[in-house]
Gaussian input, Z-matrix of N, CA and C with variables (Angstrom, degrees):
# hf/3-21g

backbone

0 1
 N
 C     1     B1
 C     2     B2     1     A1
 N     3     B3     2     A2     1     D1
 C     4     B4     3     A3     2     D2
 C     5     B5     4     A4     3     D3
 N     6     B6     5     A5     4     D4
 C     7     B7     6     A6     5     D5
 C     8     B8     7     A7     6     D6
 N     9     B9     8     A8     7     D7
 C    10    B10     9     A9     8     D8
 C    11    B11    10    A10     9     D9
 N    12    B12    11    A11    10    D10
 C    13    B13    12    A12    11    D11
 C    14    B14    13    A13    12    D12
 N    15    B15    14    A14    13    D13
 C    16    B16    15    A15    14    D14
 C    17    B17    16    A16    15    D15
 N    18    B18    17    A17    16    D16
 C    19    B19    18    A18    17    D17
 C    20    B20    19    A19    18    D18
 N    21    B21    20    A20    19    D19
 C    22    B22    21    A21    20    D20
 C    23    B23    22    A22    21    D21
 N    24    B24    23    A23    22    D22
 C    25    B25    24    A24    23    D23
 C    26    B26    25    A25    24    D24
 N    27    B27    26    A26    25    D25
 C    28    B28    27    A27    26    D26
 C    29    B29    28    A28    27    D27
 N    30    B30    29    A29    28    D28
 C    31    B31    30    A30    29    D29
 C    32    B32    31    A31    30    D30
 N    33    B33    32    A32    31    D31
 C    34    B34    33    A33    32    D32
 C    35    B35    34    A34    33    D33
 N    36    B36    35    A35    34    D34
 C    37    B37    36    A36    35    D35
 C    38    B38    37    A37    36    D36
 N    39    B39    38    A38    37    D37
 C    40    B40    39    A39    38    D38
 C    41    B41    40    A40    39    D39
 N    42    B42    41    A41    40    D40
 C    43    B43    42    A42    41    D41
 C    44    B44    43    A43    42    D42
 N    45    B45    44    A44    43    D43
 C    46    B46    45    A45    44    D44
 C    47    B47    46    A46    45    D45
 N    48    B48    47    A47    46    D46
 C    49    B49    48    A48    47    D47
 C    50    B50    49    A49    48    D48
 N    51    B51    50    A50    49    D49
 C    52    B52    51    A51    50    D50
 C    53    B53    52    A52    51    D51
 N    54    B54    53    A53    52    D52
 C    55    B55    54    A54    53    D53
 C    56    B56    55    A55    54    D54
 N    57    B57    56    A56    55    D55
 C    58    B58    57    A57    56    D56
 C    59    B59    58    A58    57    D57
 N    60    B60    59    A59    58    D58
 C    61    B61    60    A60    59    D59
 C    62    B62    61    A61    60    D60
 N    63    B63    62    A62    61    D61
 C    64    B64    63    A63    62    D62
 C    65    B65    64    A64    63    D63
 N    66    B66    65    A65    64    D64
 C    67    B67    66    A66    65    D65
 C    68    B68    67    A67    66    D66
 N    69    B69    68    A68    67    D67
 C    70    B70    69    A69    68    D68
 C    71    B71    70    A70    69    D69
 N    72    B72    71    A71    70    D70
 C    73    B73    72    A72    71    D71
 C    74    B74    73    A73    72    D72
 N    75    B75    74    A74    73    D73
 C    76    B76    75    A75    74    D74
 C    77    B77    76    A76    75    D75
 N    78    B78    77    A77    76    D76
 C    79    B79    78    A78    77    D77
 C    80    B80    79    A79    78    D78
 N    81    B81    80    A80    79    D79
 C    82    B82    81    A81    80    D80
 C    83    B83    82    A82    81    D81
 N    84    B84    83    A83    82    D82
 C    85    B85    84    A84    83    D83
 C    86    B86    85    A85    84    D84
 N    87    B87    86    A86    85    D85
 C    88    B88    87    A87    86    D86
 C    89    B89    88    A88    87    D87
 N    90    B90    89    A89    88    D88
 C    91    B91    90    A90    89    D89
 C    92    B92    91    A91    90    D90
 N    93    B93    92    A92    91    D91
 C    94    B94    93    A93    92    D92
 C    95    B95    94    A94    93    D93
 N    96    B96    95    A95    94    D94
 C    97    B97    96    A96    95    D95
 C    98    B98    97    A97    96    D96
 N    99    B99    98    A98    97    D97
 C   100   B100    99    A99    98    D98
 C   101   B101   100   A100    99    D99
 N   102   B102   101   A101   100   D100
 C   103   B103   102   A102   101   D101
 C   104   B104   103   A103   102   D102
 N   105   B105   104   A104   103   D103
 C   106   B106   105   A105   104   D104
 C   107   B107   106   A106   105   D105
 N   108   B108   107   A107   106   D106
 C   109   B109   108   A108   107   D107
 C   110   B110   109   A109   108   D108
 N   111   B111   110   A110   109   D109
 C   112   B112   111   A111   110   D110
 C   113   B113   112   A112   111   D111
 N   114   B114   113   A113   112   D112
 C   115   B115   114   A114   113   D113
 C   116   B116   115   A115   114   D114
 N   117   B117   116   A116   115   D115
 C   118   B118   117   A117   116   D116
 C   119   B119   118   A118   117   D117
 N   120   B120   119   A119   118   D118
 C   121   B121   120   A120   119   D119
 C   122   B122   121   A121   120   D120
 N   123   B123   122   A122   121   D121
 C   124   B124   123   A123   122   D122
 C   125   B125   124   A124   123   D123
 N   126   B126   125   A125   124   D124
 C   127   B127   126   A126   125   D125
 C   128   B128   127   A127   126   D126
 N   129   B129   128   A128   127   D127
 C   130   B130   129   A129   128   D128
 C   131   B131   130   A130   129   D129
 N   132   B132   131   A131   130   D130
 C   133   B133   132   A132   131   D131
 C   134   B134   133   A133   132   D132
 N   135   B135   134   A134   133   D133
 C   136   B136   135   A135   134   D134
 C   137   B137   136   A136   135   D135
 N   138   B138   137   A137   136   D136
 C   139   B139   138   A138   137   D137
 C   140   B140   139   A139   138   D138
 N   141   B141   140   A140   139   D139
 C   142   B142   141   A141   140   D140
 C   143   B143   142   A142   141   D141
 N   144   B144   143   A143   142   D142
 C   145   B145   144   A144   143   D143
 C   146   B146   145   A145   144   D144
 N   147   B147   146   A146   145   D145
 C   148   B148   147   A147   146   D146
 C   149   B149   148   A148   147   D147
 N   150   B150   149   A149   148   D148
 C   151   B151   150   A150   149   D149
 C   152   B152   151   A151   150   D150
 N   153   B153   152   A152   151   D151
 C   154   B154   153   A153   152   D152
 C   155   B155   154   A154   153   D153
 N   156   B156   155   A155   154   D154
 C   157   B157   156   A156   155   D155
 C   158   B158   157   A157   156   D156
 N   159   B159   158   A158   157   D157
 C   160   B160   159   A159   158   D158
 C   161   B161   160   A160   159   D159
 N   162   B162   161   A161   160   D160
 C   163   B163   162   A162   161   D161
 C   164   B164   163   A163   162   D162
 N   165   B165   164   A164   163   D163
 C   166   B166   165   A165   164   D164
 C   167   B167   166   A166   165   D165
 N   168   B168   167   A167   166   D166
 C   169   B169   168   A168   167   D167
 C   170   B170   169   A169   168   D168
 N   171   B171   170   A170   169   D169
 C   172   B172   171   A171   170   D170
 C   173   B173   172   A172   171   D171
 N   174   B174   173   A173   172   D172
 C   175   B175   174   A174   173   D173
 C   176   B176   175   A175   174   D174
 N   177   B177   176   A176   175   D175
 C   178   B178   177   A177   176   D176
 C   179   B179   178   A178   177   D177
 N   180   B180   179   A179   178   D178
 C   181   B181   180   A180   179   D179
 C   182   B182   181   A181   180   D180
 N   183   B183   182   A182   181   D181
 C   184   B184   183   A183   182   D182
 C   185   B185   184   A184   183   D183
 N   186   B186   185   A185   184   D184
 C   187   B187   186   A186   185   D185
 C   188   B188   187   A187   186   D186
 N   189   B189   188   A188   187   D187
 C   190   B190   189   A189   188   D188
 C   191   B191   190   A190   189   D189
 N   192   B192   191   A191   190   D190
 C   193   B193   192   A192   191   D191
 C   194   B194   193   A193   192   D192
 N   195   B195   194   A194   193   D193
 C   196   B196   195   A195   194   D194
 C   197   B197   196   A196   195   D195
 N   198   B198   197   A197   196   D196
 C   199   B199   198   A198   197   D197
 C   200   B200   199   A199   198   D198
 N   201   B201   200   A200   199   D199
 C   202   B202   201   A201   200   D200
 C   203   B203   202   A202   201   D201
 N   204   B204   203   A203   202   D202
 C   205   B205   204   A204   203   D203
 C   206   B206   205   A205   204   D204
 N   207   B207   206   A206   205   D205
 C   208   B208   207   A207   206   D206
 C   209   B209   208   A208   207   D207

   B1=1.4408
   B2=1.5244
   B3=0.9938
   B4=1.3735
   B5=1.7085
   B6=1.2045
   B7=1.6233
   B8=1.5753
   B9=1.1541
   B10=1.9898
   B11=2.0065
   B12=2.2399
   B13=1.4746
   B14=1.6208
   B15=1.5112
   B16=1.5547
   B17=1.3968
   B18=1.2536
   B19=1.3517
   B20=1.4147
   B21=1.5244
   B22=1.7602
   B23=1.3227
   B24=1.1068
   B25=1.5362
   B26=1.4825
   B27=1.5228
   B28=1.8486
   B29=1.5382
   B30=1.1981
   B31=1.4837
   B32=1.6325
   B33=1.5418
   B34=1.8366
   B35=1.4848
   B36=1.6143
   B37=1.2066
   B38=2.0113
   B39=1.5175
   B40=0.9639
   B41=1.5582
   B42=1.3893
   B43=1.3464
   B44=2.1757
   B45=1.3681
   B46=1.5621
   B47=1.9182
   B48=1.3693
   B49=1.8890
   B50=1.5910
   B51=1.1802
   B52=1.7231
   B53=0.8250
   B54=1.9067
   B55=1.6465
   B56=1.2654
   B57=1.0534
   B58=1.7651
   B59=1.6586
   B60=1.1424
   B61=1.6587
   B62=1.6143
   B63=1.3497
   B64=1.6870
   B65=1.4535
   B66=1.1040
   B67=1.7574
   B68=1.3931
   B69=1.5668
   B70=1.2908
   B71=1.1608
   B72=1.4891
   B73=1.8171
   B74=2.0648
   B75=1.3945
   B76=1.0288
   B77=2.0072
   B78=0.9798
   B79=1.9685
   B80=1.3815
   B81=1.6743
   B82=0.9580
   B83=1.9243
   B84=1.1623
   B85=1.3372
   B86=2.2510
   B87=1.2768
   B88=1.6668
   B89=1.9886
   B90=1.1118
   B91=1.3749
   B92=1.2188
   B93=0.9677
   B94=1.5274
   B95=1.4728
   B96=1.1989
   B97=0.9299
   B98=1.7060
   B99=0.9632
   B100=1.5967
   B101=1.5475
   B102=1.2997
   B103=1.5108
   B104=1.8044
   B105=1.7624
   B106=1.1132
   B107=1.8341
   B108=1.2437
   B109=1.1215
   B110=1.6046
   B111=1.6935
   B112=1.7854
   B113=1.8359
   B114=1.7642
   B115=1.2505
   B116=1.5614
   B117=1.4130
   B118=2.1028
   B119=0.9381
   B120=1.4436
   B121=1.7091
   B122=1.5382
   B123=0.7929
   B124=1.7228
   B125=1.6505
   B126=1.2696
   B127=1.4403
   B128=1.2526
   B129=1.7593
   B130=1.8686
   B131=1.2299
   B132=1.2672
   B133=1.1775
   B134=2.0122
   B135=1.2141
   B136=1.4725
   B137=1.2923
   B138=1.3200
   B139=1.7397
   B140=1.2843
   B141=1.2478
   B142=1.5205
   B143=1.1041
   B144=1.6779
   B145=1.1406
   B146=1.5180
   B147=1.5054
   B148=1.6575
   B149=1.6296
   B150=1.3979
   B151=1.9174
   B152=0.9924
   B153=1.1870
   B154=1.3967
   B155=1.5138
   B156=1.6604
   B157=0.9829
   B158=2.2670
   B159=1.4538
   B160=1.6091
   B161=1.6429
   B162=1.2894
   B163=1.5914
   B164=1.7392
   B165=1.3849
   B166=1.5779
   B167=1.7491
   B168=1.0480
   B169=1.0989
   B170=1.4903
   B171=1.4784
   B172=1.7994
   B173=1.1792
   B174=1.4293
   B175=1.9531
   B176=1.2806
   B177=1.5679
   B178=1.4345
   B179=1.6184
   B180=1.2903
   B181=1.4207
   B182=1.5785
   B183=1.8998
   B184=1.4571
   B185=1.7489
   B186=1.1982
   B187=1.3556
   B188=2.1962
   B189=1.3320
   B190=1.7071
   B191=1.3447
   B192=1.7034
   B193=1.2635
   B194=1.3989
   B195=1.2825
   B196=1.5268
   B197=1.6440
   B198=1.2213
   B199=1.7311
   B200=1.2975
   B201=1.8169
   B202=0.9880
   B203=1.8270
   B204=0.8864
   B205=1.5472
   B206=1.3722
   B207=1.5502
   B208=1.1201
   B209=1.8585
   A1=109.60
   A2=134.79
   A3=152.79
   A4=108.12
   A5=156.37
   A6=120.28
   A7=105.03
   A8=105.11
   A9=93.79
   A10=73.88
   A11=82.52
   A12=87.04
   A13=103.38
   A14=121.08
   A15=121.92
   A16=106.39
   A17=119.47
   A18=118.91
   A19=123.20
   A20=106.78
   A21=136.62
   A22=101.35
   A23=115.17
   A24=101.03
   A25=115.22
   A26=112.77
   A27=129.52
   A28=110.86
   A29=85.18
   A30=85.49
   A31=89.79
   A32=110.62
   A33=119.88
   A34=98.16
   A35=83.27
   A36=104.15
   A37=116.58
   A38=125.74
   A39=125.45
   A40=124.75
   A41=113.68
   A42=100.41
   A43=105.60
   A44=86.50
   A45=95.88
   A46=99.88
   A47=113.96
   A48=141.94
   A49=75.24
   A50=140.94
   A51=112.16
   A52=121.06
   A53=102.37
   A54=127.49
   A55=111.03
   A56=120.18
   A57=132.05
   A58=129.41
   A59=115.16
   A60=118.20
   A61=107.00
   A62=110.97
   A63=111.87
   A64=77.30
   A65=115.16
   A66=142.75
   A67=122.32
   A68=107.28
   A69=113.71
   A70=114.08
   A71=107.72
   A72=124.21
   A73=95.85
   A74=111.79
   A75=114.73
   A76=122.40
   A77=103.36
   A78=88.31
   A79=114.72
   A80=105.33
   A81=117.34
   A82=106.34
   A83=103.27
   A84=121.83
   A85=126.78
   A86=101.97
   A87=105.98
   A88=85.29
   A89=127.59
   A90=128.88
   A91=104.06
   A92=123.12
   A93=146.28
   A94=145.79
   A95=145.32
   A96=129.12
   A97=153.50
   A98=129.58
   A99=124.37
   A100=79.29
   A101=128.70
   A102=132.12
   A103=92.01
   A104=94.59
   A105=100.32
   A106=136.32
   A107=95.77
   A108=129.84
   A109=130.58
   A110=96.54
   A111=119.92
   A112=93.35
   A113=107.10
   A114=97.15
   A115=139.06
   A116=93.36
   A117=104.63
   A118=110.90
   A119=104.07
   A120=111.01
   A121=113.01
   A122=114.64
   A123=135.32
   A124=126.86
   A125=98.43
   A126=104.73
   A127=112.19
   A128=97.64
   A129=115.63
   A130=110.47
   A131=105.71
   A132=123.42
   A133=132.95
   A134=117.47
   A135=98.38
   A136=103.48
   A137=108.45
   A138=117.72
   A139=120.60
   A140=99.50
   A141=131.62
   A142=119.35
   A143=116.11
   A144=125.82
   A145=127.89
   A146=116.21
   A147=116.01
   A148=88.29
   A149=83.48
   A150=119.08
   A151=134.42
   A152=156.37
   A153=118.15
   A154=94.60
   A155=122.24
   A156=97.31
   A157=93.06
   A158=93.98
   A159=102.32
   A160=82.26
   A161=101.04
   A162=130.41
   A163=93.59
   A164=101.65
   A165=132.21
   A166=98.97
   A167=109.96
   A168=112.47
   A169=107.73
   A170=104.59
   A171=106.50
   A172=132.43
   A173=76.17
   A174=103.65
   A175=107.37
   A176=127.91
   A177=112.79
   A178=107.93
   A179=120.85
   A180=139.51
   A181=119.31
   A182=77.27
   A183=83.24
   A184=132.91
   A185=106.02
   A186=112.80
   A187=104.07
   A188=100.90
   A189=86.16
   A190=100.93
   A191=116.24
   A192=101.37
   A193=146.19
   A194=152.34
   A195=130.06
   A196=83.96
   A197=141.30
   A198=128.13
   A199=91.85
   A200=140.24
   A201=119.85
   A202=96.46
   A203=107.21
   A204=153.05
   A205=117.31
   A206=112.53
   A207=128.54
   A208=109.21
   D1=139.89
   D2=103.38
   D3=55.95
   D4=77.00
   D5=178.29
   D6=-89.27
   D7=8.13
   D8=-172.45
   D9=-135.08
   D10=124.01
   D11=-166.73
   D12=-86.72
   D13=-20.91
   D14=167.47
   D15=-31.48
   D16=-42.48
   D17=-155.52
   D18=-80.00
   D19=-26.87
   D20=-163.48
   D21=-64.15
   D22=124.36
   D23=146.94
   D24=-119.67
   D25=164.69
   D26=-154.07
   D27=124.76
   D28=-176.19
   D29=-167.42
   D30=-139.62
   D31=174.77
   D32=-167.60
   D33=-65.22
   D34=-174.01
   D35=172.18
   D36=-60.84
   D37=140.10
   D38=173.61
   D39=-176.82
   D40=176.33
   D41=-176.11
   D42=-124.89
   D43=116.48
   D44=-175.90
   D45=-34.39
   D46=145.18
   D47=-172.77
   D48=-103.75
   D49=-48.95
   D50=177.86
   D51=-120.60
   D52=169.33
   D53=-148.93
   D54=-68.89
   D55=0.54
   D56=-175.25
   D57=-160.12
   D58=106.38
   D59=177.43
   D60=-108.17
   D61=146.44
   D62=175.89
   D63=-123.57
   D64=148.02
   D65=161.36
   D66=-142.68
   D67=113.91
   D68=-177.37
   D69=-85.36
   D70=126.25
   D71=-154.59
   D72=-77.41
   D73=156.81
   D74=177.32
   D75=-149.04
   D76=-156.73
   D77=178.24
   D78=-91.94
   D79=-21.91
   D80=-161.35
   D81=-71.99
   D82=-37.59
   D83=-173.92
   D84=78.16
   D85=-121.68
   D86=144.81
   D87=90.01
   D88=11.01
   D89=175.35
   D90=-75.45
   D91=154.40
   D92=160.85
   D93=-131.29
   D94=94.44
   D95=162.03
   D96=-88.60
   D97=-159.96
   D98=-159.96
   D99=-112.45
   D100=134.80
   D101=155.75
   D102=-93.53
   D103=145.14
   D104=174.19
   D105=-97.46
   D106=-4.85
   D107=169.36
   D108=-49.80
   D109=-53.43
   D110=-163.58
   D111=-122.07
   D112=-34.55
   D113=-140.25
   D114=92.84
   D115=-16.35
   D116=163.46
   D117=-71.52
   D118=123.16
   D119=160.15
   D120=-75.06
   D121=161.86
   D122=-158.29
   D123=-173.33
   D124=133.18
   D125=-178.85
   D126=-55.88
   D127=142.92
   D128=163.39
   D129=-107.93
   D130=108.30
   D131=164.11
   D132=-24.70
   D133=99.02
   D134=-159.08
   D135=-77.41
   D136=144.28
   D137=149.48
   D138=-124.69
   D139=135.10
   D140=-179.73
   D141=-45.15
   D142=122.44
   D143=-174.25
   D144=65.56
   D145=26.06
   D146=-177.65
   D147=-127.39
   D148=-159.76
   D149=-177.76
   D150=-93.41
   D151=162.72
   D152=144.23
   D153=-129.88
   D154=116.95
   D155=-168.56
   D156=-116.00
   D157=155.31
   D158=-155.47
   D159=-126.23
   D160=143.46
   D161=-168.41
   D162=-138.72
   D163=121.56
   D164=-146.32
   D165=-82.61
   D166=-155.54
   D167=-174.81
   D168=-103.94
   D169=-43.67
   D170=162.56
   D171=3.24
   D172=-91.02
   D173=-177.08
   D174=-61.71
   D175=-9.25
   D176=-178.71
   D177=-90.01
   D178=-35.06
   D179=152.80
   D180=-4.86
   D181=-87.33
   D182=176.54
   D183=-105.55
   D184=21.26
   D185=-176.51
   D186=-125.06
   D187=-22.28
   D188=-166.33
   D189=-83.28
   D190=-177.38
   D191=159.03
   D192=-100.21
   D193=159.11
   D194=-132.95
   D195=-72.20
   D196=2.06
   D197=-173.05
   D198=-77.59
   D199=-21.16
   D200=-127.25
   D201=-140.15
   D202=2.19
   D203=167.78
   D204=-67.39
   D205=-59.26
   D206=-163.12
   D207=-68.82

């Protein structure tokens, strides 16, 4: 990440409003996710040359099952 925040670009912590994000992974990294466990967000590890593609909260709503919900 970034130590001089003028410089950063992104935006805070949050949870994507749609059912689908593609993000093209890089060296720089600075991803985050929600562990489901504690609730800590925590770095994702980048790898080179892929995707990362993130499936929203939406589709978990109304398509998973309430086990998966919880």
């Amino acid at each position: 990440m970034c130590s001089i925040r003028h410089l950063a670009l992104g935006i805070g912590r949050h949870k994507d409003s749609v059912p689908l994000t593609v993000l093209a992974q890089d060296n720089v990294g600075g991803l985050e996710v929600k562990r489901k466990a504690d609730g800590e967000w925590i770095q994702a590890k980048p790898t080179l040359d892929a995707y990362n593609v993130n499936v929203g909260d939406i589709p978990l709503k109304y398509y998973a099952p309430k086990s998966v919900q919880k």
